[in-house]
C-alpha positions as a Markdown table, in Angstrom:
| # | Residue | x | y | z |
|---|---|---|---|---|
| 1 | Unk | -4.8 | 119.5 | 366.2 |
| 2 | Unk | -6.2 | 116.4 | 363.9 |
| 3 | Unk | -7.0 | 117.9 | 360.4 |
| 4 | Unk | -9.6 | 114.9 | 360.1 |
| 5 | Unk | -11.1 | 116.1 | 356.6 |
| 6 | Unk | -11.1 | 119.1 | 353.7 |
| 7 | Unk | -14.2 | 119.3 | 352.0 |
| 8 | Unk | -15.1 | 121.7 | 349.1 |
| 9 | Unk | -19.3 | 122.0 | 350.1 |
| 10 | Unk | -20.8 | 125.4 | 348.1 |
| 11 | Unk | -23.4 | 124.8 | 350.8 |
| 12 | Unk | -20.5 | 124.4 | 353.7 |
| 13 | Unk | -23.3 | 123.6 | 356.9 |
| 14 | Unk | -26.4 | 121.5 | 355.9 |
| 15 | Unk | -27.6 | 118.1 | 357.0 |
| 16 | Unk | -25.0 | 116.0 | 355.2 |
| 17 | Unk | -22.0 | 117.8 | 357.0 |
| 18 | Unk | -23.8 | 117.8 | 360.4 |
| 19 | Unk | -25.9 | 114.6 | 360.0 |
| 20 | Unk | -22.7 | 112.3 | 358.3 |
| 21 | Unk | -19.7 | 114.0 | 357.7 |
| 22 | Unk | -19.2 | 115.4 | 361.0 |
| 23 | Unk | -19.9 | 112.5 | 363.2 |
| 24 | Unk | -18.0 | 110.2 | 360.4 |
| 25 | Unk | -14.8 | 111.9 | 361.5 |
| 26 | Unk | -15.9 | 112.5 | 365.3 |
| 27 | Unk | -15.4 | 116.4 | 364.0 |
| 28 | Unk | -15.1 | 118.4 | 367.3 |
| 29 | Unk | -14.8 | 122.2 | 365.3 |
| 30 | Unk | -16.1 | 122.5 | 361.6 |
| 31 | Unk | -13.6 | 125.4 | 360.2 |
| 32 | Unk | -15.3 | 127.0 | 357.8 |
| 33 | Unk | -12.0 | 129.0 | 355.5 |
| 34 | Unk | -14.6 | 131.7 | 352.8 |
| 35 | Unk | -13.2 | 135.3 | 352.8 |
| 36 | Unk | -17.0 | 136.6 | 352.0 |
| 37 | Unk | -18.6 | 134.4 | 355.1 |
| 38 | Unk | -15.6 | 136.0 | 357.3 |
| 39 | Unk | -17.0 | 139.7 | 356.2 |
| 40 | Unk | -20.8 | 138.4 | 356.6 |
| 41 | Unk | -22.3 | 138.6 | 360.2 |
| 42 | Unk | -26.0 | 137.9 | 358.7 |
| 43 | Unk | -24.0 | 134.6 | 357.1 |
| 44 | Unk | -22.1 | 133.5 | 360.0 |
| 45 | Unk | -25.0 | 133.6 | 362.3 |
| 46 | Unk | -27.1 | 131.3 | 359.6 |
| 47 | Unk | -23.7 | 128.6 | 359.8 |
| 48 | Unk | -23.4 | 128.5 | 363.7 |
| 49 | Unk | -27.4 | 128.1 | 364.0 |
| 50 | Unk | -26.8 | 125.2 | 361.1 |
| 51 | Unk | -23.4 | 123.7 | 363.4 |
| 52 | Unk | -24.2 | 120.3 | 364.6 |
| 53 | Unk | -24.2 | 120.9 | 368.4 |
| 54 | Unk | -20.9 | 118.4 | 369.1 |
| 55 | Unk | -19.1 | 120.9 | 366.7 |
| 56 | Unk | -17.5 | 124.5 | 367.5 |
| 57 | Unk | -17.8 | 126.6 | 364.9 |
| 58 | Unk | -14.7 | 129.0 | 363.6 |
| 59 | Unk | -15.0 | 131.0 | 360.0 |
| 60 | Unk | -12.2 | 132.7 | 358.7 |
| 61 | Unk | -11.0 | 134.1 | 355.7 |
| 62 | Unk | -7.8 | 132.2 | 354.0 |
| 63 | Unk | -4.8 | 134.3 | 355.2 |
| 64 | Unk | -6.8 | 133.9 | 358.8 |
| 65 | Unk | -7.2 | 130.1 | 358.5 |
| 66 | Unk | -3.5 | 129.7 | 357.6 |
| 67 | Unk | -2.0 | 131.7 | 360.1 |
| 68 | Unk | -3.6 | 130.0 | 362.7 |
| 69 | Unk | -3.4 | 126.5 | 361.9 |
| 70 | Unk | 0.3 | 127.3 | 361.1 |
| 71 | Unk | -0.2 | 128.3 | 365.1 |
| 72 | Unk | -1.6 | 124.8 | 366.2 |
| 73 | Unk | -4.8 | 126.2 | 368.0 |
| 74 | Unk | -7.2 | 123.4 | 368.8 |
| 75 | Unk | -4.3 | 121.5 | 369.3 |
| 76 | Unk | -5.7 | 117.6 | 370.0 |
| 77 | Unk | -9.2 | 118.6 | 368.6 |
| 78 | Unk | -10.7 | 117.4 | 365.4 |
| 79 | Unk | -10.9 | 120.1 | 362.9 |
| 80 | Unk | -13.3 | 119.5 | 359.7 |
| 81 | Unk | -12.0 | 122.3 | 357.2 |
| 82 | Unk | -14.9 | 123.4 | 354.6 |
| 83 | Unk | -14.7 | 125.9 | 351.7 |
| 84 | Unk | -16.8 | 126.6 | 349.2 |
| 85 | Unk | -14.5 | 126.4 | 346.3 |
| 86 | Unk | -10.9 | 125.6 | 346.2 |
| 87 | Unk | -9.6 | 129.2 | 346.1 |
| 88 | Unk | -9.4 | 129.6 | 349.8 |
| 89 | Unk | -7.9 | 126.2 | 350.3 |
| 90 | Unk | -5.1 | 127.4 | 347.6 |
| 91 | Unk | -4.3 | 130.8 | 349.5 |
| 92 | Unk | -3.9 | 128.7 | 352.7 |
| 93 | Unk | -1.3 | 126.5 | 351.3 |
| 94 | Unk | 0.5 | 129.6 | 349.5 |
| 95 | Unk | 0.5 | 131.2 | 353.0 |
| 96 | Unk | 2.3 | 128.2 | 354.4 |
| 97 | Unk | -0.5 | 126.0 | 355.3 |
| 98 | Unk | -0.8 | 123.0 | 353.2 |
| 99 | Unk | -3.5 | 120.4 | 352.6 |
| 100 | Unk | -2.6 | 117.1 | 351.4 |
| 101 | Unk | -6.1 | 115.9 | 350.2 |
| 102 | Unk | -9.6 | 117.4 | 349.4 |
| 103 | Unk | -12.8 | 115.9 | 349.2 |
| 104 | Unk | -14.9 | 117.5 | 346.7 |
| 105 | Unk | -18.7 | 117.6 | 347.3 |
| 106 | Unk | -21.2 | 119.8 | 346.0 |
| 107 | Unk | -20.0 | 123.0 | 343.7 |
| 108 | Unk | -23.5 | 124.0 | 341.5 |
| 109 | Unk | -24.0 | 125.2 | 338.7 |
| 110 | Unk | -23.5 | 128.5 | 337.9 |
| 111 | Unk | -22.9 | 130.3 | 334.3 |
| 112 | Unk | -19.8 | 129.6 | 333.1 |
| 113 | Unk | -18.7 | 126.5 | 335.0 |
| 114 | Unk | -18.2 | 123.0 | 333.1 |
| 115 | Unk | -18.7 | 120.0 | 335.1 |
| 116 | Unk | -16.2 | 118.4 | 336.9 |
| 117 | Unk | -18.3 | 115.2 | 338.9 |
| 118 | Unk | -21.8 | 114.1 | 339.4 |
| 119 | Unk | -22.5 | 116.9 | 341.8 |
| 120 | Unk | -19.6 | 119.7 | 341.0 |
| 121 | Unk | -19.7 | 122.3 | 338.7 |
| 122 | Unk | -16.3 | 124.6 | 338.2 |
| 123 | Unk | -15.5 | 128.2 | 336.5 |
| 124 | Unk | -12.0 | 128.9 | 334.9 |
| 125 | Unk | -10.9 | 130.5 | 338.1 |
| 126 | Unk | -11.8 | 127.2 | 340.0 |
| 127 | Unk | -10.1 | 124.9 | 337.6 |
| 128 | Unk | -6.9 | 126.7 | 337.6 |
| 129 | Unk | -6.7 | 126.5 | 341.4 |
| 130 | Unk | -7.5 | 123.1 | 341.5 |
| 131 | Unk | -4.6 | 122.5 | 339.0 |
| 132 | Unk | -2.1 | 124.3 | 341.3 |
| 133 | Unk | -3.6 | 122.4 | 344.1 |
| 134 | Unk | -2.6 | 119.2 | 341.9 |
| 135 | Unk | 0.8 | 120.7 | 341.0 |
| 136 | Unk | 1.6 | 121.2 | 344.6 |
| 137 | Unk | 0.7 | 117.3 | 345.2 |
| 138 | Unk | -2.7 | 117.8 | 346.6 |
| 139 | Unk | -5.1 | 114.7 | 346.1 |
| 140 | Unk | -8.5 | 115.4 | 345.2 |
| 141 | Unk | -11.4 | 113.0 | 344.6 |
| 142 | Unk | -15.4 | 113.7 | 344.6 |
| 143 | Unk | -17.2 | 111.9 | 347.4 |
| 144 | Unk | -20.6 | 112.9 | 348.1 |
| 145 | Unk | -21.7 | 110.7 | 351.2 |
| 146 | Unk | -18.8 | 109.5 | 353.8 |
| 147 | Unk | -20.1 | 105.7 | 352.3 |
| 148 | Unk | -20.2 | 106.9 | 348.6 |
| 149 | Unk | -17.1 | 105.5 | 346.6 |
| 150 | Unk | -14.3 | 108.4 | 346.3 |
| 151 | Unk | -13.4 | 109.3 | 342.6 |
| 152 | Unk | -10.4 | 110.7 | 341.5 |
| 153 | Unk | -11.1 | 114.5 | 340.0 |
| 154 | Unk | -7.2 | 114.5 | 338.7 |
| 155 | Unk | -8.4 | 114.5 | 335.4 |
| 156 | Unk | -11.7 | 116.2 | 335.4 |
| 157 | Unk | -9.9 | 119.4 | 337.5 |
| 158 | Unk | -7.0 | 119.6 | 335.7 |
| 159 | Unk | -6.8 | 122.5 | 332.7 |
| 160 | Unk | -3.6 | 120.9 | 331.9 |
């Protein structure tokens, strides 16, 4: 399996992802990784009516997600991973599946959240995973568009 993107969306399937992210990376399964979503039948019907229809559709919580991706299924497909905030993504790697870069796109704003890019609001919760996520040597950068310049969110996530 081709892990062809990680994308932090708080929206996870609307037109961006299926009109330009997916076909930008040829995605052939959009992962969505949201313990909640996992839970939410009402939720997960919404996302696979909103898949782009060259995409498979799999949502799974984070200890799911890890344990089988550590597996390989899909192997020789590309898988778009989306989350809605970096929490998930951090389980997965302390579960033994790591990322090595994350593309930040929309995060809104909520009450207590500070912003960390054009487009991305985070809470204290968000910016302490996102600092692990650094500490562990992931890269993250905010990229709205698949042709909008990447910027580096080291400084802006870190609570360091």
């Amino acid at each position: 399996m081709a892990i062809v993107e990680v994308r932090i969306d708080d929206r996870l399937i609307h037109g961006q992802v299926s009109n330009l992210w997916a076909p930008h990376f040829g995605a052939e399964r959009l992962l969505i990784v949201d313990d909640a979503v996992a839970r939410d039948e009402d939720r997960k019907a919404i996302l696979k009516f909103g898949c782009p229809p060259q995409c498979k559709l799999s949502i799974f919580d984070a200890a799911t997600a890890a344990e089988k991706l550590g597996r390989k299924i899909d192997e020789g497909i590309k898988v778009m991973i989306i989350a809605a905030s970096p929490i998930p993504l951090l389980r997965m790697h302390e579960l033994g599946y790591p990322v090595s870069s994350i593309t930040v796109g929309n995060m809104s704003r909520r009450e207590g959240t500070r912003q960390v890019a054009n487009l991305a609001y985070a809470d204290d919760e968000e910016l302490a995973a996102f600092t692990k996520l650094l500490d562990l040597g992931v890269q993250i950068a905010f990229q709205p568009t698949p042709t909008s310049r990447r910027e580096d969110l080291t400084a802006a996530v870190s609570t360091k």
